[in-house]
PDB file of N, CA, C and O in Angstrom:
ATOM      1  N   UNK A   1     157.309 168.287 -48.952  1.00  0.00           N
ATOM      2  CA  UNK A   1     156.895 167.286 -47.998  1.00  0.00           C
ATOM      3  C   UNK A   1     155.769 166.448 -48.607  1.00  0.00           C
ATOM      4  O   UNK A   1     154.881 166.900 -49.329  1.00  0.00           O
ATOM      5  N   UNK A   2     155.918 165.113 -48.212  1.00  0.00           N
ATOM      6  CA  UNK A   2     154.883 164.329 -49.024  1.00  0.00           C
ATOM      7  C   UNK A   2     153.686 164.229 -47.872  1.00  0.00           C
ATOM      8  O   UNK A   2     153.954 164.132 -46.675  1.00  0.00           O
ATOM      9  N   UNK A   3     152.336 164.266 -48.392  1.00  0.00           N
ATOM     10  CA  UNK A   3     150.916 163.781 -47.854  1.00  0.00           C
ATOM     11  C   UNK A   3     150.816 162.471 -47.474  1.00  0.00           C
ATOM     12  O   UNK A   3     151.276 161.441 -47.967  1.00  0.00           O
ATOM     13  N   UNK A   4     150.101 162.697 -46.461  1.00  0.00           N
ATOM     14  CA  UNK A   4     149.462 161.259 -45.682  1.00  0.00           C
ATOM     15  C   UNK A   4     148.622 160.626 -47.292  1.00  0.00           C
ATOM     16  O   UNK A   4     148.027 161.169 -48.223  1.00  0.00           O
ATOM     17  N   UNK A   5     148.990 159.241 -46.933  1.00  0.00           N
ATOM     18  CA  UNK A   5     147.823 158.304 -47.918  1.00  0.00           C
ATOM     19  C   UNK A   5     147.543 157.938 -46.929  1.00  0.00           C
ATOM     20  O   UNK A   5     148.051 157.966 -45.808  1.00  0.00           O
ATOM     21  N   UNK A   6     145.884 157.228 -47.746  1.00  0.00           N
ATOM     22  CA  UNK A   6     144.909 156.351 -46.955  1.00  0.00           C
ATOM     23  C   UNK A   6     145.103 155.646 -47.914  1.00  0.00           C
ATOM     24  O   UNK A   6     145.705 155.898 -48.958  1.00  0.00           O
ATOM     25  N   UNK A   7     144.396 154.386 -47.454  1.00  0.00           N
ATOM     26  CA  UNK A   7     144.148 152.969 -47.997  1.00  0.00           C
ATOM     27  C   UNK A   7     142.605 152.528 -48.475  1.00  0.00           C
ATOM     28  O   UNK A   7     142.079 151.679 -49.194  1.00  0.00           O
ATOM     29  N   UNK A   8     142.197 153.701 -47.576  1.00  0.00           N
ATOM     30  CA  UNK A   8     140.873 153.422 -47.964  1.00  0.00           C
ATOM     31  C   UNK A   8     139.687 154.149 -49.191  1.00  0.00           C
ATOM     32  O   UNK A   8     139.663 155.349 -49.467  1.00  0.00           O
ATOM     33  N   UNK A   9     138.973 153.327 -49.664  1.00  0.00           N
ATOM     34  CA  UNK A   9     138.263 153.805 -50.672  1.00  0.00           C
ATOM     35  C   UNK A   9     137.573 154.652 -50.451  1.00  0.00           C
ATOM     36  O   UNK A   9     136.965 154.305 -49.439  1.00  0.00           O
ATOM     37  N   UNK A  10     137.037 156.180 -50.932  1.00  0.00           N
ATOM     38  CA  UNK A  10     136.208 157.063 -50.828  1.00  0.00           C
ATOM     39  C   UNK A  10     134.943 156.328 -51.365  1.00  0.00           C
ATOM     40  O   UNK A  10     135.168 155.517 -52.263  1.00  0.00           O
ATOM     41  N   UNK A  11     133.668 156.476 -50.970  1.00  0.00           N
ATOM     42  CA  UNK A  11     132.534 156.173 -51.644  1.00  0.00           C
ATOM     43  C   UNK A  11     131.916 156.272 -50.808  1.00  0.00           C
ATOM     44  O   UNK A  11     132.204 155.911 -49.667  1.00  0.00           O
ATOM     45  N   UNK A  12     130.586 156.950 -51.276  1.00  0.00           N
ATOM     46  CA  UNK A  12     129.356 157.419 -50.308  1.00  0.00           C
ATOM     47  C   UNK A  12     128.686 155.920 -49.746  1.00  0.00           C
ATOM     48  O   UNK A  12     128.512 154.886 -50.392  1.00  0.00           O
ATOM     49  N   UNK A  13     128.388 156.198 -48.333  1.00  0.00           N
ATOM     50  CA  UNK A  13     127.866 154.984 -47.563  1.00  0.00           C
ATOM     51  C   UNK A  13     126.396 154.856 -48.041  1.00  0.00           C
ATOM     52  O   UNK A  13     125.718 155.797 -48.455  1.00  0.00           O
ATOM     53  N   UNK A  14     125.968 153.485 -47.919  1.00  0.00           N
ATOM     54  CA  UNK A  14     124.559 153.175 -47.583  1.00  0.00           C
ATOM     55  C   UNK A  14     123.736 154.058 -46.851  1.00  0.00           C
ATOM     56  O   UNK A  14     124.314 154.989 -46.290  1.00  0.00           O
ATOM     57  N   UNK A  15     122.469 153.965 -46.732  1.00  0.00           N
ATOM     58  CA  UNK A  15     121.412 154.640 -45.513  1.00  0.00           C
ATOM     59  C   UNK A  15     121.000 153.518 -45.347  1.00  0.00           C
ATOM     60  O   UNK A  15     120.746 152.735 -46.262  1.00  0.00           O
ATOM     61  N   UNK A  16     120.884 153.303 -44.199  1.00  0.00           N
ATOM     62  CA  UNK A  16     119.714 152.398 -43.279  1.00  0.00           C
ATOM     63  C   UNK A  16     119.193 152.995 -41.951  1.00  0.00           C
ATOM     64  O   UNK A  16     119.811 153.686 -41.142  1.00  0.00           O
ATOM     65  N   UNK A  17     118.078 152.623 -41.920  1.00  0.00           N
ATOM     66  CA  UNK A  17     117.233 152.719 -40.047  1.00  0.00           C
ATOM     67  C   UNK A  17     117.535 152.022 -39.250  1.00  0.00           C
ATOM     68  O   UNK A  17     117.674 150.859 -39.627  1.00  0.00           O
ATOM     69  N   UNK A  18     117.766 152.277 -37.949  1.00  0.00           N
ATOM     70  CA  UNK A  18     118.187 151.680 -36.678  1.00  0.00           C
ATOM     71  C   UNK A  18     117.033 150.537 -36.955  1.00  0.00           C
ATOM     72  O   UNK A  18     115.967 150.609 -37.566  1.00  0.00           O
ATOM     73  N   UNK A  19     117.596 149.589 -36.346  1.00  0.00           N
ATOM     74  CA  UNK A  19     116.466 148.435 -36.034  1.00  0.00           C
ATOM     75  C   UNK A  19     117.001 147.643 -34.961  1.00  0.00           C
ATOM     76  O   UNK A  19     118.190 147.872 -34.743  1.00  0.00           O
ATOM     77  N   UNK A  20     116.479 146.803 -34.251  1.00  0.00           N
ATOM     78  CA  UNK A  20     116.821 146.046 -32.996  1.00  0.00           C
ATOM     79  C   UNK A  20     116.302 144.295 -33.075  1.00  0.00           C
ATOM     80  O   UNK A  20     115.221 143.730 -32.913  1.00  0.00           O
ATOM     81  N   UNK A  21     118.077 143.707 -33.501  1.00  0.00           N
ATOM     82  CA  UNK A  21     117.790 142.446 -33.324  1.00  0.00           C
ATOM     83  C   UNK A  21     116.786 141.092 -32.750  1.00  0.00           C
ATOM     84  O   UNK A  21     116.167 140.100 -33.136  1.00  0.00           O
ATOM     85  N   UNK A  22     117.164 141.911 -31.502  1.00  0.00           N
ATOM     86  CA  UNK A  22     116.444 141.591 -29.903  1.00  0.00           C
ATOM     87  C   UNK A  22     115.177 140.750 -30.367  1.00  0.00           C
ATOM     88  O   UNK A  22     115.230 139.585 -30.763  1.00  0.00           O
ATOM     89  N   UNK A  23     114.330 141.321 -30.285  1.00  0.00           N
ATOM     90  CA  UNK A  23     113.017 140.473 -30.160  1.00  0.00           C
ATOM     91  C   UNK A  23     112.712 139.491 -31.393  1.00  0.00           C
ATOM     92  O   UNK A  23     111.776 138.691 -31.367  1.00  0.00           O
ATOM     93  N   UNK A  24     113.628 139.636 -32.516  1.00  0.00           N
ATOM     94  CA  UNK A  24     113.073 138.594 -33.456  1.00  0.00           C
ATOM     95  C   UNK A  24     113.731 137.455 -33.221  1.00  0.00           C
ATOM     96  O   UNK A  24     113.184 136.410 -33.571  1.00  0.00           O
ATOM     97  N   UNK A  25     115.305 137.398 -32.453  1.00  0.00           N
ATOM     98  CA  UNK A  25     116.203 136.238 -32.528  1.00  0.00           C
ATOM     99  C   UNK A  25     115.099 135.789 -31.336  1.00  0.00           C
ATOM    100  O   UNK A  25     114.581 134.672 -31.309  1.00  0.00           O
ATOM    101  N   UNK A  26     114.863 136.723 -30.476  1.00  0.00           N
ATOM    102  CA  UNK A  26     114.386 135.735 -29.167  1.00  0.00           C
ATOM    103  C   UNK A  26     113.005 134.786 -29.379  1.00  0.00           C
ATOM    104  O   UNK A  26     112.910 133.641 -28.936  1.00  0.00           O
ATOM    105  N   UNK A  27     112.300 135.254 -29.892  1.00  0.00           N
ATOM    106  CA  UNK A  27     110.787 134.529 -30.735  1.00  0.00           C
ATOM    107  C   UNK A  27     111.488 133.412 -31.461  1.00  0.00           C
ATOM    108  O   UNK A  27     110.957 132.341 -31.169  1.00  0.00           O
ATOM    109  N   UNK A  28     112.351 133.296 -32.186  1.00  0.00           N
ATOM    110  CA  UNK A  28     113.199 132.268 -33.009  1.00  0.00           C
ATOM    111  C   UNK A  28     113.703 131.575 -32.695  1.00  0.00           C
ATOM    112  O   UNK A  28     113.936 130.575 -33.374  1.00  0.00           O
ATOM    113  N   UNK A  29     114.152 131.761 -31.443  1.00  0.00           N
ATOM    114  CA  UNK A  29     114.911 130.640 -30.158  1.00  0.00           C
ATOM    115  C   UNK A  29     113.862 130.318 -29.597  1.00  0.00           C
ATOM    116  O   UNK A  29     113.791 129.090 -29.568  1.00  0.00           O
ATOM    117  N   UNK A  30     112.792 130.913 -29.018  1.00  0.00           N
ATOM    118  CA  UNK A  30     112.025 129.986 -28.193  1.00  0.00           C
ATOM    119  C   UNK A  30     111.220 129.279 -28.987  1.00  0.00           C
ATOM    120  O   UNK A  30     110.595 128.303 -28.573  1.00  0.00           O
ATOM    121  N   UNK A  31     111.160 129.756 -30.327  1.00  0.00           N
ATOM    122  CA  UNK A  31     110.133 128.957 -31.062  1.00  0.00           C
ATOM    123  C   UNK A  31     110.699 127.644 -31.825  1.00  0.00           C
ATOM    124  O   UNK A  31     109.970 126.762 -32.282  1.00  0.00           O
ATOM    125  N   UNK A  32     111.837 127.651 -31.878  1.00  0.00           N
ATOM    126  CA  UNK A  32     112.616 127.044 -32.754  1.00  0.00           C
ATOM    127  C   UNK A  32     113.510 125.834 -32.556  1.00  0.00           C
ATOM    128  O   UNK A  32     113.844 124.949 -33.343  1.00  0.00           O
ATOM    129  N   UNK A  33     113.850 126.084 -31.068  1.00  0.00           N
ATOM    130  CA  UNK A  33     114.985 125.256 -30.381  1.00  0.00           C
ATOM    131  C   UNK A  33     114.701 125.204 -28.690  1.00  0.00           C
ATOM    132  O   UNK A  33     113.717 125.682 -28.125  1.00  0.00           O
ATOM    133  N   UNK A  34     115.422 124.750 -28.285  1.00  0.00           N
ATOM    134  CA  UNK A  34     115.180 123.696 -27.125  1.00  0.00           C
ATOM    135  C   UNK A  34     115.623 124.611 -26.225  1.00  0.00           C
ATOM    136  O   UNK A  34     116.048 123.976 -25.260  1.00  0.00           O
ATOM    137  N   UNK A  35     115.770 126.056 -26.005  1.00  0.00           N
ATOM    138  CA  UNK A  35     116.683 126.932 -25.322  1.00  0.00           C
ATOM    139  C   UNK A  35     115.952 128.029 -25.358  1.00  0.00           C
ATOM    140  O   UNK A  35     115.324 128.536 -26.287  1.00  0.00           O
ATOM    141  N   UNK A  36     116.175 128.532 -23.622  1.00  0.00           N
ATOM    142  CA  UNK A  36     115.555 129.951 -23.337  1.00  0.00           C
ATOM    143  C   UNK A  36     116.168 130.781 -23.271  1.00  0.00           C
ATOM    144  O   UNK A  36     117.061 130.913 -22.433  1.00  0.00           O
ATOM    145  N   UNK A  37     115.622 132.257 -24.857  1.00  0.00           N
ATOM    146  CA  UNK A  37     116.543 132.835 -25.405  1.00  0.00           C
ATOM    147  C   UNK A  37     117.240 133.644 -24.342  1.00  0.00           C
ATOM    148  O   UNK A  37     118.286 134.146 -24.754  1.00  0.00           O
ATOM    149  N   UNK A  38     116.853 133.987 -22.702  1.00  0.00           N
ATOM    150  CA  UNK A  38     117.408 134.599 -22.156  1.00  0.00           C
ATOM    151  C   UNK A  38     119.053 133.733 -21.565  1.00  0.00           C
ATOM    152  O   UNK A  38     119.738 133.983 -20.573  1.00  0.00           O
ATOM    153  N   UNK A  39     119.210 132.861 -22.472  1.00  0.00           N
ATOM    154  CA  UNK A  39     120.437 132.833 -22.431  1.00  0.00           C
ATOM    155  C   UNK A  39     121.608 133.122 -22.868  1.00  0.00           C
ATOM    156  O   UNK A  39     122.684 132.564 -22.650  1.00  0.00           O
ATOM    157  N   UNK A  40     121.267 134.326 -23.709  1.00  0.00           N
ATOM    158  CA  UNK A  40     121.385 134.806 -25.141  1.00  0.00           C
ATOM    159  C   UNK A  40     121.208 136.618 -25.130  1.00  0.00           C
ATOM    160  O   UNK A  40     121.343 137.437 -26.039  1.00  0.00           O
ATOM    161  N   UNK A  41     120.869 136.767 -23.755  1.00  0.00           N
ATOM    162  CA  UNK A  41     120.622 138.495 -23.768  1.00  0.00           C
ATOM    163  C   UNK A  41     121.917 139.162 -23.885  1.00  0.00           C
ATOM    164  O   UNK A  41     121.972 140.318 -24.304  1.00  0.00           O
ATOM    165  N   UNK A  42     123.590 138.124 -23.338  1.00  0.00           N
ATOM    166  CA  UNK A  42     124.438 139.353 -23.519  1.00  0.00           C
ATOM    167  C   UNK A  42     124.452 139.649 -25.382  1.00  0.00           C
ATOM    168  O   UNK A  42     124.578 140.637 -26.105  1.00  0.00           O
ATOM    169  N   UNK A  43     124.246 138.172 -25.581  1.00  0.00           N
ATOM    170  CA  UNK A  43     124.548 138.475 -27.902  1.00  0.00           C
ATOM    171  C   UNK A  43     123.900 139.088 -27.987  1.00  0.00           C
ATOM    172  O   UNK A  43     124.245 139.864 -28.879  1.00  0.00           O
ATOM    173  N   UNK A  44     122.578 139.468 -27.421  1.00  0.00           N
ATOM    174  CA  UNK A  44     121.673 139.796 -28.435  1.00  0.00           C
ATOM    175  C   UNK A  44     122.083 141.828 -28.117  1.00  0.00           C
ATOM    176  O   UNK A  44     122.122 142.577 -29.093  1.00  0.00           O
ATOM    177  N   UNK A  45     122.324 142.352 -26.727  1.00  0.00           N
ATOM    178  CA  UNK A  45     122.850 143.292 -26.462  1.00  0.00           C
ATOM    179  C   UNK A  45     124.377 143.756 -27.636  1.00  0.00           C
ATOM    180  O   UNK A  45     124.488 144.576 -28.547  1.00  0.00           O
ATOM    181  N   UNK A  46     124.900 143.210 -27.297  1.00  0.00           N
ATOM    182  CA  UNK A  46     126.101 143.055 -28.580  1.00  0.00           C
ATOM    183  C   UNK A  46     125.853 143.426 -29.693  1.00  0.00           C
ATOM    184  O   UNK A  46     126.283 144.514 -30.077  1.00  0.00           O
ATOM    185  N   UNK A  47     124.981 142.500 -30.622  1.00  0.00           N
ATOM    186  CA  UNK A  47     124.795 142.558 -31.812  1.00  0.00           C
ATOM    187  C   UNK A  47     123.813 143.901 -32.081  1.00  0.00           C
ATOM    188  O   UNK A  47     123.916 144.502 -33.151  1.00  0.00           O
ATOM    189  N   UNK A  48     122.905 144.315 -31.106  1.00  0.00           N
ATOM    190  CA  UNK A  48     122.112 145.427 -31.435  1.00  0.00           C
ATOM    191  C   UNK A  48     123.123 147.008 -31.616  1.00  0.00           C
ATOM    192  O   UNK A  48     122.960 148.023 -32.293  1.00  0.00           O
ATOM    193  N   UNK A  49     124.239 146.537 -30.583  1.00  0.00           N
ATOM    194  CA  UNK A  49     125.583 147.847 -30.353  1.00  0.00           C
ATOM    195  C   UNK A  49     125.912 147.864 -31.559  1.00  0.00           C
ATOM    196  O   UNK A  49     125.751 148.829 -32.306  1.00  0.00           O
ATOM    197  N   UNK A  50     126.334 146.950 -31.820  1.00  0.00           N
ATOM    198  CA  UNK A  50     126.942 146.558 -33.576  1.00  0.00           C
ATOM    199  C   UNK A  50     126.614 147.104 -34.477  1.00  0.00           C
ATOM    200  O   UNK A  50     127.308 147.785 -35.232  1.00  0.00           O
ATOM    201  N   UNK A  51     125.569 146.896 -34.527  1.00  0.00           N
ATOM    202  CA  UNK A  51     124.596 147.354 -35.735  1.00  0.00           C
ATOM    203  C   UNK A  51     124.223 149.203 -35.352  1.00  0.00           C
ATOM    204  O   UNK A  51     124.326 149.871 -36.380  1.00  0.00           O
ATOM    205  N   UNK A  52     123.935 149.827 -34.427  1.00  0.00           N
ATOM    206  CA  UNK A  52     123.925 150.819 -33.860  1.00  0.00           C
ATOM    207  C   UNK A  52     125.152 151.688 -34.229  1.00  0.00           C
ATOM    208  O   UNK A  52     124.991 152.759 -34.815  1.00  0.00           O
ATOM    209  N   UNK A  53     126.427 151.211 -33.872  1.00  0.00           N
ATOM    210  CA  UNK A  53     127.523 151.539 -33.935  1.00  0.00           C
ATOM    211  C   UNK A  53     127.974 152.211 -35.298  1.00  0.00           C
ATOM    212  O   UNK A  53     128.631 153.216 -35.568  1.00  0.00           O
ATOM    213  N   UNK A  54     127.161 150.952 -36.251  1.00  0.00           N
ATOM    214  CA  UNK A  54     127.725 151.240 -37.510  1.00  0.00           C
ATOM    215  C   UNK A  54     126.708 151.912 -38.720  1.00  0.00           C
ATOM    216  O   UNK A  54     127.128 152.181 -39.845  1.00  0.00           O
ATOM    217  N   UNK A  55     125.393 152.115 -38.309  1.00  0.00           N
ATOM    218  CA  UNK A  55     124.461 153.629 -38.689  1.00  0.00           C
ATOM    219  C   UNK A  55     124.933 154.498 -38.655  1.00  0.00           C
ATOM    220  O   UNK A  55     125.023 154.923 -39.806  1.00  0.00           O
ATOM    221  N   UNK A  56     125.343 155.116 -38.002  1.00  0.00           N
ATOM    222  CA  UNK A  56     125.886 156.619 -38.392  1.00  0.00           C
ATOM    223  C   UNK A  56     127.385 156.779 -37.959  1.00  0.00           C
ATOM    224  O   UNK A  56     127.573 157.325 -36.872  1.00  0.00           O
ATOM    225  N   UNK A  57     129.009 156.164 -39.037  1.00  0.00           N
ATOM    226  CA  UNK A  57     130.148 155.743 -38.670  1.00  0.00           C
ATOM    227  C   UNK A  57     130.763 156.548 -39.658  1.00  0.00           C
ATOM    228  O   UNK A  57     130.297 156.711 -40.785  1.00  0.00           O
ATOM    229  N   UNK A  58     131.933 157.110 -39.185  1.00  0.00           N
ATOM    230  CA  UNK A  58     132.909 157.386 -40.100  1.00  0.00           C
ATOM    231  C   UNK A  58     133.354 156.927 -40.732  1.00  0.00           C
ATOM    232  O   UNK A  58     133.202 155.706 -40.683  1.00  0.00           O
ATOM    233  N   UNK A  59     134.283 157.501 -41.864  1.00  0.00           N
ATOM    234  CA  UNK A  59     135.026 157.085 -42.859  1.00  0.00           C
ATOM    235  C   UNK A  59     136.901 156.943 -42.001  1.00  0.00           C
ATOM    236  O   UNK A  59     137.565 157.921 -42.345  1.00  0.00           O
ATOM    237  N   UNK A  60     137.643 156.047 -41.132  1.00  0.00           N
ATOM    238  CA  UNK A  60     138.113 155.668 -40.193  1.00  0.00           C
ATOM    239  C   UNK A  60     138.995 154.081 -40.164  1.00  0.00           C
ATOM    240  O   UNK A  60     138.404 153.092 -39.730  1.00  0.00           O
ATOM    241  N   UNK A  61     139.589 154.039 -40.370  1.00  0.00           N
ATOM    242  CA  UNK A  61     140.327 152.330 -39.910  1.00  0.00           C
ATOM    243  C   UNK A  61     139.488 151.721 -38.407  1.00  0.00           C
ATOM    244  O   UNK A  61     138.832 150.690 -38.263  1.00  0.00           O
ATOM    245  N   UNK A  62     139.751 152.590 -37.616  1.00  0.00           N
ATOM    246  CA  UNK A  62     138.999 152.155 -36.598  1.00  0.00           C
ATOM    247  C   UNK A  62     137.338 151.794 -36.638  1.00  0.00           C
ATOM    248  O   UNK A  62     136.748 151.113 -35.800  1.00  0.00           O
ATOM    249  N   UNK A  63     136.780 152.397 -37.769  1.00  0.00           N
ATOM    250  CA  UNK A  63     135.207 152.521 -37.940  1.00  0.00           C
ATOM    251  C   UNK A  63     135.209 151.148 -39.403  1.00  0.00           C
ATOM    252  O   UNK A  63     134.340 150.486 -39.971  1.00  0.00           O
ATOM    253  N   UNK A  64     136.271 151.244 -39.470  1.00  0.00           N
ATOM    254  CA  UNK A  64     136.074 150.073 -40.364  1.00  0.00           C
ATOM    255  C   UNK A  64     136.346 148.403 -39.840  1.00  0.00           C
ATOM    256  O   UNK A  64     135.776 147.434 -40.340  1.00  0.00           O
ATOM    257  N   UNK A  65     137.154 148.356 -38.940  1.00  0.00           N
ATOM    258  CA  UNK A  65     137.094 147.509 -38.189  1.00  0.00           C
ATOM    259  C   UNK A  65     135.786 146.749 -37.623  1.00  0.00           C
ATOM    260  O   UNK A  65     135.443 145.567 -37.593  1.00  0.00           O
ATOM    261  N   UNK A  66     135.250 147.880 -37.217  1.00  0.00           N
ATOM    262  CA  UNK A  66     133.976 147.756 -36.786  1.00  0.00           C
ATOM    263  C   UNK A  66     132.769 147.256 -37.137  1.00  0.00           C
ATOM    264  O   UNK A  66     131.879 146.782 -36.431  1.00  0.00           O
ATOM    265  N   UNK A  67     132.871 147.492 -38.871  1.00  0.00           N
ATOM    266  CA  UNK A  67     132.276 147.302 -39.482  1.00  0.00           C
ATOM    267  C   UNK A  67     132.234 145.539 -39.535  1.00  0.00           C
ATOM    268  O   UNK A  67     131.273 144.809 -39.291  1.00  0.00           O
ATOM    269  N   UNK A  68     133.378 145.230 -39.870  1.00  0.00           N
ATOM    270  CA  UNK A  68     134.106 143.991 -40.170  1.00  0.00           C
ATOM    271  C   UNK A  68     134.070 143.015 -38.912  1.00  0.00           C
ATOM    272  O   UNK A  68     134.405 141.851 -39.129  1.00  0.00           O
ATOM    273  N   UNK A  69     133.693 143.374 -37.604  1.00  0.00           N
ATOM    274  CA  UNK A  69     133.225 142.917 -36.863  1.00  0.00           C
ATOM    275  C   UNK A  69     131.467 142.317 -36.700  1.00  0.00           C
ATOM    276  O   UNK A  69     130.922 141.276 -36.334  1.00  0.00           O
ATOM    277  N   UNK A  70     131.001 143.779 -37.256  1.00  0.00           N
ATOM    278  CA  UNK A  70     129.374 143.161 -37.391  1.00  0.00           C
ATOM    279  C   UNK A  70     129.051 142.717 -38.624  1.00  0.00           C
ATOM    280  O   UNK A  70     127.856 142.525 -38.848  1.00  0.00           O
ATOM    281  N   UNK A  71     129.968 142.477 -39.610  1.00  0.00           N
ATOM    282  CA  UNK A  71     129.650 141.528 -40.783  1.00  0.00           C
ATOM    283  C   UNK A  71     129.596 140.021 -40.174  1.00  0.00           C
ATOM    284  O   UNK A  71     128.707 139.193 -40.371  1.00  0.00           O
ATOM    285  N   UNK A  72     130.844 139.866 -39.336  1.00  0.00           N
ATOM    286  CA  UNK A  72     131.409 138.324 -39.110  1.00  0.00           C
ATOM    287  C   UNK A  72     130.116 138.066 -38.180  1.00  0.00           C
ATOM    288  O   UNK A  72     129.428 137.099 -38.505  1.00  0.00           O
ATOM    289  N   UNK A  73     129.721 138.793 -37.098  1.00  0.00           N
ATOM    290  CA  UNK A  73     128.301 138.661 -36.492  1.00  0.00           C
ATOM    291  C   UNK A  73     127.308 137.940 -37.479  1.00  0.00           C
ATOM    292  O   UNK A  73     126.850 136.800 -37.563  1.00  0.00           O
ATOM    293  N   UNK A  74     127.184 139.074 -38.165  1.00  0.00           N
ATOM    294  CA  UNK A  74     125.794 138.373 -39.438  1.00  0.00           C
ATOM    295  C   UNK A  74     126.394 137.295 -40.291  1.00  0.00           C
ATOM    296  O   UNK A  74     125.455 136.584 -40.648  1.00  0.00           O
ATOM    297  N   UNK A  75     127.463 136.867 -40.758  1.00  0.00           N
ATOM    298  CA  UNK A  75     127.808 135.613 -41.148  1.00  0.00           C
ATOM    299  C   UNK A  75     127.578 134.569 -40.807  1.00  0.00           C
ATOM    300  O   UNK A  75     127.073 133.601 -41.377  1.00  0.00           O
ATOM    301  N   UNK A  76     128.181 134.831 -39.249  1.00  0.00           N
ATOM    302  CA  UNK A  76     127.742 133.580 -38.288  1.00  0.00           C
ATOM    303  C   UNK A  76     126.832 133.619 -37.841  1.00  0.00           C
ATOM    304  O   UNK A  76     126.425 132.459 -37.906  1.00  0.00           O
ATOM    305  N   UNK A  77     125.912 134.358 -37.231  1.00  0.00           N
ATOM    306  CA  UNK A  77     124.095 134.086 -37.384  1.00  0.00           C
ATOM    307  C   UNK A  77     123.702 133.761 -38.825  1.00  0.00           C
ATOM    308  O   UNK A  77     122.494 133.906 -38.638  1.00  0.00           O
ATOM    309  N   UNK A  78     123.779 133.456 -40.029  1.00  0.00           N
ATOM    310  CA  UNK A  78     123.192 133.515 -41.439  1.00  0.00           C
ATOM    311  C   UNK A  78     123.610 131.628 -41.150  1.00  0.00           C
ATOM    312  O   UNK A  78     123.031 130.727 -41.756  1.00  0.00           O
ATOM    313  N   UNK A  79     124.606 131.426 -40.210  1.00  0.00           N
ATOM    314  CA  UNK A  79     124.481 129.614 -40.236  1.00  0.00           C
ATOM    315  C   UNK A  79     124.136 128.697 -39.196  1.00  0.00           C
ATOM    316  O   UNK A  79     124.460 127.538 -38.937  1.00  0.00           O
ATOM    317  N   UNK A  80     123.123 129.848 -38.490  1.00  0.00           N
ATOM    318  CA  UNK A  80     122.834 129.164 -37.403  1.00  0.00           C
ATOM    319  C   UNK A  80     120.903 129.652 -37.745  1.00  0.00           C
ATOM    320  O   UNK A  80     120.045 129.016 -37.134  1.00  0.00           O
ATOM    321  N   UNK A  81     120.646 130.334 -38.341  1.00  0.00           N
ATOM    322  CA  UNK A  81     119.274 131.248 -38.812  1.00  0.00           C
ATOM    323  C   UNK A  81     118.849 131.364 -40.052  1.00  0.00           C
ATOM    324  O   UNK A  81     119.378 132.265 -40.701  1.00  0.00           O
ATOM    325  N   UNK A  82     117.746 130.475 -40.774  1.00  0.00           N
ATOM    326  CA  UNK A  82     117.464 130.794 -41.848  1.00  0.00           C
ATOM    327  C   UNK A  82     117.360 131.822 -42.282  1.00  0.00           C
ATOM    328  O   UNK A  82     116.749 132.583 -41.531  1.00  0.00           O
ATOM    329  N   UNK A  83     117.668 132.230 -43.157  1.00  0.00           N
ATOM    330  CA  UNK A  83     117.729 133.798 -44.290  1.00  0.00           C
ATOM    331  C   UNK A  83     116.279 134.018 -44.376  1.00  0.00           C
ATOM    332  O   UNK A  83     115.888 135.120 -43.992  1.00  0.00           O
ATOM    333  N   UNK A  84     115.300 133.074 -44.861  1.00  0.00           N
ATOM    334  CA  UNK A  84     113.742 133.159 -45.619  1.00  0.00           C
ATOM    335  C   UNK A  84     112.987 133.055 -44.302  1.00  0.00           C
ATOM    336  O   UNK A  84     112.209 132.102 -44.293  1.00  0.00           O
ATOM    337  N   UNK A  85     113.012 133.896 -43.010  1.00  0.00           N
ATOM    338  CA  UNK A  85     111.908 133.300 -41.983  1.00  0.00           C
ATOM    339  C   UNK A  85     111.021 134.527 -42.179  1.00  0.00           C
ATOM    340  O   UNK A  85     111.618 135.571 -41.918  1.00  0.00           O
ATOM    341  N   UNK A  86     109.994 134.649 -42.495  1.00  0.00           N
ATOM    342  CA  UNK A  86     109.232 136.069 -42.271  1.00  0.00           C
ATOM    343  C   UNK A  86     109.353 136.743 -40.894  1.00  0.00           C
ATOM    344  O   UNK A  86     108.791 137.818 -40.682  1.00  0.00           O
TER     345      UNK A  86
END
C-alpha cells in the first residue's frame, strides 16, 4: 500500500512574541489622516487574530492558508503605511 504525500515543506518555523497591532495603527490614523481610527476597530481586531493565530500554528494546509491570509493583510497595510515610522 502506498503512503500519504504532503506537499508541504518540512522546516523548522520562526519564533516570534505576540504583539498587538491595535494601538500603533490607531495613533497613525489619528495622527496621520483625516479619519477616526475607531472606524477601523473591526481590522484592527482581525489583524491582531491573524497574527495571534499564526504564533503558535501547525504544520497543516489549513494552518497554511492562514498564514497566507495574514501575509496578504501585511502586504496591503505595507501600501497604505510607511515601513520606516518609528
Amino acid at each position: 500500500m502506498r503512503s500519504a504525500t504532503s506537499n508541504m515543506l518540512a522546516c523548522e518555523p520562526k519564533k516570534t512574541e505576540r504583539i498587538v497591532w491595535t494601538p500603533y495603527l490607531r495613533e497613525y490614523i489619528s495622527n496621520g489622516y483625516a479619519e477616526h481610527p475607531d472606524l477601523y476597530t473591526d481590522d484592527f481586531r482581525l489583524l491582531d487574530e491573524l497574527r495571534n493565530d499564526c504564533i503558535y500554528i501547525e504544520a497543516n494546509e489549513k494552518a497554511l492558508n492562514r498564514l497566507l491570509k495574514y501575509y496578504a493583510q501585511l502586504v496591503f497595510i505595507g501600501t497604505k503605511f510607511p515601513i520606516d515610522v518609528p
